[in-house]
Backbone as CSV, one residue per row, in Angstrom:
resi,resn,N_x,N_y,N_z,CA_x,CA_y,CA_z,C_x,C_y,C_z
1,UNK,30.470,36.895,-88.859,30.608,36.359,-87.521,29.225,36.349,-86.867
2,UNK,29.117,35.063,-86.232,27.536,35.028,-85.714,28.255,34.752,-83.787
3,UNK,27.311,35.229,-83.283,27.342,35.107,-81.749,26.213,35.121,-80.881
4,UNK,26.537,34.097,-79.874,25.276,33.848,-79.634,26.005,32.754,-77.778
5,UNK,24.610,33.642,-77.040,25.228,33.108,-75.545,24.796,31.062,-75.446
6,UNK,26.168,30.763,-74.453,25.777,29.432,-74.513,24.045,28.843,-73.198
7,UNK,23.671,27.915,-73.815,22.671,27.931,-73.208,23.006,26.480,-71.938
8,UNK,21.737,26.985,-70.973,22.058,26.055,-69.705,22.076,24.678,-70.099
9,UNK,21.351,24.475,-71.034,21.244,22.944,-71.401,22.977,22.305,-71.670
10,UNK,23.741,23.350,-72.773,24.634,23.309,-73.460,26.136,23.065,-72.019
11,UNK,25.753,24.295,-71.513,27.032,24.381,-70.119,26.594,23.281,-68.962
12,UNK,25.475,22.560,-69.128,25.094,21.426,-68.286,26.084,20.299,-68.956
13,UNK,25.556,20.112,-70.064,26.363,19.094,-70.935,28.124,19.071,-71.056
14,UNK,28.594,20.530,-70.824,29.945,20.714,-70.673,30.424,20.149,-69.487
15,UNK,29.691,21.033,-68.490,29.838,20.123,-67.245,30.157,18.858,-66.807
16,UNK,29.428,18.042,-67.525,29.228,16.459,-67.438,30.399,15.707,-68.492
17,UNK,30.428,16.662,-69.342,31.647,16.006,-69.959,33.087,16.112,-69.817
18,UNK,33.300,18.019,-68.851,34.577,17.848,-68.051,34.480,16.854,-67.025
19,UNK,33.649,16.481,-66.404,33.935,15.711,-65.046,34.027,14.280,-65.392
20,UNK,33.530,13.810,-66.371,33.520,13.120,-67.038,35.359,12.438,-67.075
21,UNK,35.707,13.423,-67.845,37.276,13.865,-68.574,38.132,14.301,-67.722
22,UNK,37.824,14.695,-66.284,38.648,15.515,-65.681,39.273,16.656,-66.062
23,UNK,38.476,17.016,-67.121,39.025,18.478,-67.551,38.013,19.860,-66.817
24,UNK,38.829,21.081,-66.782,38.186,22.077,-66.342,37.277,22.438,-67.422
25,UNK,36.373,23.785,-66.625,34.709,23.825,-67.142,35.434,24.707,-68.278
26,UNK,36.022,25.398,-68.584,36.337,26.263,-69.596,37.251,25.657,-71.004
27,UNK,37.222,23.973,-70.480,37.859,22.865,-71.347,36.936,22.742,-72.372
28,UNK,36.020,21.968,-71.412,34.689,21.173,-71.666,33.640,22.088,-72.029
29,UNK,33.683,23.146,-71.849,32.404,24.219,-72.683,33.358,24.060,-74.506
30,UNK,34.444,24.707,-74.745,35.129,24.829,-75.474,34.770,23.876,-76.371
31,UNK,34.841,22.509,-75.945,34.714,20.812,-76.789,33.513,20.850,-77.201
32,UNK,32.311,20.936,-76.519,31.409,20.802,-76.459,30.514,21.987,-77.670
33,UNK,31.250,22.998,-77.286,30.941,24.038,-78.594,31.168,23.432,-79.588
34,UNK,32.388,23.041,-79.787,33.244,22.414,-80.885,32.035,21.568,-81.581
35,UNK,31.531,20.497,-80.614,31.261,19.436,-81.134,29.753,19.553,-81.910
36,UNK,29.414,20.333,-80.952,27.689,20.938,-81.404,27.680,21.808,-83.101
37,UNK,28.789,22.775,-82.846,28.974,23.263,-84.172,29.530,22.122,-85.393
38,UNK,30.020,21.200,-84.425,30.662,20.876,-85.956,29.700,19.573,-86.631
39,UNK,28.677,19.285,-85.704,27.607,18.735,-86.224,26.679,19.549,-87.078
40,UNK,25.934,20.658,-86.574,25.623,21.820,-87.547,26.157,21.997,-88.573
41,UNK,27.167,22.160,-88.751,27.955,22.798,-90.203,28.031,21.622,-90.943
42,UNK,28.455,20.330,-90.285,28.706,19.100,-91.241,27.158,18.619,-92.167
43,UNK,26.264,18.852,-91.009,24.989,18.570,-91.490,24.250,19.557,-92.839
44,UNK,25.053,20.923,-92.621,24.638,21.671,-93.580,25.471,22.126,-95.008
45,UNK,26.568,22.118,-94.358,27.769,22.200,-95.687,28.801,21.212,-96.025
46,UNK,28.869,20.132,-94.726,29.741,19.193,-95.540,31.058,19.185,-94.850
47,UNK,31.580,20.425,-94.108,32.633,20.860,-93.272,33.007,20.096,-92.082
48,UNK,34.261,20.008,-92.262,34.852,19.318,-91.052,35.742,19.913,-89.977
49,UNK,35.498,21.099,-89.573,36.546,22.083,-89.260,35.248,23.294,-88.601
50,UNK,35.868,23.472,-87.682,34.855,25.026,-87.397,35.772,26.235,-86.801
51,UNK,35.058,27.558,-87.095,36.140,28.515,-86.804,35.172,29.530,-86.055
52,UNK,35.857,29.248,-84.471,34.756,29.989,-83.591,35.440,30.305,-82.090
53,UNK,35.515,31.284,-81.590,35.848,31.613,-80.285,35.062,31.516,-79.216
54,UNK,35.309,30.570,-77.766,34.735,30.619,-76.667,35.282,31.568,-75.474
55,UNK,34.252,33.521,-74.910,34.248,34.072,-74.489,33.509,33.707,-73.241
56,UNK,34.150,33.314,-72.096,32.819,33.070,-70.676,31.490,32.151,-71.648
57,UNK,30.860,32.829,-71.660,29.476,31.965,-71.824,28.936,32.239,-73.561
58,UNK,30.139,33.116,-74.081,29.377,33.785,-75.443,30.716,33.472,-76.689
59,UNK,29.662,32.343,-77.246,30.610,32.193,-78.172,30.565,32.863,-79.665
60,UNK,31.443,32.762,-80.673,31.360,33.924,-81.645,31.818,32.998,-82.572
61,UNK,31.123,32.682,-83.732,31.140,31.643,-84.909,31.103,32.082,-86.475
62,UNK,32.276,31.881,-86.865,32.372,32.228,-88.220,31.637,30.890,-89.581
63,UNK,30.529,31.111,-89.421,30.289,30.090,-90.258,30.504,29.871,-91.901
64,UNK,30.453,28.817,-92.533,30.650,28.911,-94.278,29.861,29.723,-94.385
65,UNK,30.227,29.656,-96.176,28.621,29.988,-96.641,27.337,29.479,-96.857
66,UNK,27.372,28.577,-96.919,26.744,27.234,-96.818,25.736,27.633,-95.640
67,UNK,26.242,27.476,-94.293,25.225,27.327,-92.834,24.911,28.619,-93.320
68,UNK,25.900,29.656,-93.435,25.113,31.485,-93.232,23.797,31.636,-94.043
69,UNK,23.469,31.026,-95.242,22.842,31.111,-96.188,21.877,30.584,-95.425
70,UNK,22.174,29.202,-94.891,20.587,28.268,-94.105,20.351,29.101,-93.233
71,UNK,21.519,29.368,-92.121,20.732,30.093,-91.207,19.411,31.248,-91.446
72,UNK,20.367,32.285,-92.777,19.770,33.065,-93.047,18.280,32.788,-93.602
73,UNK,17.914,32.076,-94.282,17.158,31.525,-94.856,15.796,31.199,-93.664
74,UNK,16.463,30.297,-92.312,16.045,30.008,-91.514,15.036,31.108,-90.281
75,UNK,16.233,32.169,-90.253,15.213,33.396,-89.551,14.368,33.803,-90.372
76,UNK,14.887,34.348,-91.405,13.259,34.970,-92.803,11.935,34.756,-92.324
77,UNK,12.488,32.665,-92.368,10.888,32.310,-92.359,10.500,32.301,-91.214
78,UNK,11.167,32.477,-90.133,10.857,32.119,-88.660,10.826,33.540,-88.057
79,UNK,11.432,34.290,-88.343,11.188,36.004,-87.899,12.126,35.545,-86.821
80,UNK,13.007,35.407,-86.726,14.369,35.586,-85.944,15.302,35.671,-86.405
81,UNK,16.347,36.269,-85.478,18.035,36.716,-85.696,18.539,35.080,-86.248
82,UNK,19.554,35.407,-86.935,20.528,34.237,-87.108,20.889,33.577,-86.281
83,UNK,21.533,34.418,-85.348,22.240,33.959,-83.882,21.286,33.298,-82.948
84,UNK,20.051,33.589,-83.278,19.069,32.673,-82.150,18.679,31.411,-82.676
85,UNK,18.751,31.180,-84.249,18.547,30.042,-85.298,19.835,28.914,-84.979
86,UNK,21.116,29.697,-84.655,22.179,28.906,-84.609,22.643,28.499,-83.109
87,UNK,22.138,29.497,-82.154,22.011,28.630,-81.063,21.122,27.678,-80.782
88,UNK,19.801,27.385,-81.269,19.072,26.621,-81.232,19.211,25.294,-81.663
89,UNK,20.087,25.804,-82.944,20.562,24.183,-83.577,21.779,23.546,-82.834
90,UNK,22.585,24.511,-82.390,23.573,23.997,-81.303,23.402,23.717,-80.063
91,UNK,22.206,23.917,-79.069,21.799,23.368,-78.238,20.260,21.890,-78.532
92,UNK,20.727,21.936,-79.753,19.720,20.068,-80.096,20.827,19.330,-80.019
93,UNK,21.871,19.830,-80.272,23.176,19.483,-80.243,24.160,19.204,-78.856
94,UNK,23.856,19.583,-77.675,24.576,19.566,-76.476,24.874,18.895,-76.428
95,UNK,24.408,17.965,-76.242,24.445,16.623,-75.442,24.894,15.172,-76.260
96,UNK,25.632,15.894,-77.805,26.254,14.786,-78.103,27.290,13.955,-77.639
97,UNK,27.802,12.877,-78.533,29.152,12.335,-77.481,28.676,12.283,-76.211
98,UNK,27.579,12.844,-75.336,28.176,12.104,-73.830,28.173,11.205,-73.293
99,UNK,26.874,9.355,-74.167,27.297,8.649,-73.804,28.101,7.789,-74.364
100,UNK,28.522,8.030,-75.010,29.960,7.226,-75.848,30.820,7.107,-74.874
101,UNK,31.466,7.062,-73.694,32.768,7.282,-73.199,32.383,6.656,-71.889
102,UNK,33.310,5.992,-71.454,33.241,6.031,-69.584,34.602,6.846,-68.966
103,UNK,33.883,6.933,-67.878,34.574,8.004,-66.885,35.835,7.185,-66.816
104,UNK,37.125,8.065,-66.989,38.511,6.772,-66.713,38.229,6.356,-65.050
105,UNK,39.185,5.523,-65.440,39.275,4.277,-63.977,39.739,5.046,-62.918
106,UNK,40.431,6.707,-62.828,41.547,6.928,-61.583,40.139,8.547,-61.857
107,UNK,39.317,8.456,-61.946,38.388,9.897,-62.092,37.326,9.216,-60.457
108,UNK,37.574,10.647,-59.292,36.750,10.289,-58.824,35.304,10.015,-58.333
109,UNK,34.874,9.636,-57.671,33.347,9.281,-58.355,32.596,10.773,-57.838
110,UNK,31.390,10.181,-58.616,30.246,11.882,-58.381,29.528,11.568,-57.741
């Protein structure tokens, strides 16, 4: 299990995509985790599925073996924790999906 706090960039991007959606912030952090990880993992192992809990601001990620290995691999050479390797790659990641979509027609304006 890797864990690691969400970053402002990341809960900015949630933000914009509940209001977006009209969903609440504890929706849209959730998705947005989702979506960041599951670009990471797809990019590294191939996975289409992620298995990870969103706590307030700290999420907790069970990755393959596949990412654990990169990650791991990744601090060695960089002299950092895993968890700071994998938030990093998940906040290059925030801000996917957000302009794909328009705001529905009955969402009111910002």
């Amino acid at each position: 299990m890797i864990t690691f706090e969400v970053s402002d960039r990341l809960a900015a991007a949630a933000e914009e995509w509940g209001e977006a959606r009209l969903e609440d912030e504890a929706e849209a952090l959730e998705t947005k985790v989702e979506q960041a990880l599951l670009e990471v993992e797809h990019l590294v192992s191939g996975a289409h599925e992620v298995d990870f809990e969103v706590d307030d601001r700290t999420v907790h990620h069970d990755p393959t073996d596949a990412l654990a290995n990169f990650l791991e691999q990744q601090a060695t050479a960089k002299g950092i924790d895993e968890s700071e390797v994998l938030a990093l790659y998940v906040d290059l990641f925030a801000r996917v999906f957000l302009d794909d979509e328009e705001r529905p027609s009955n969402a009111p304006p910002t």
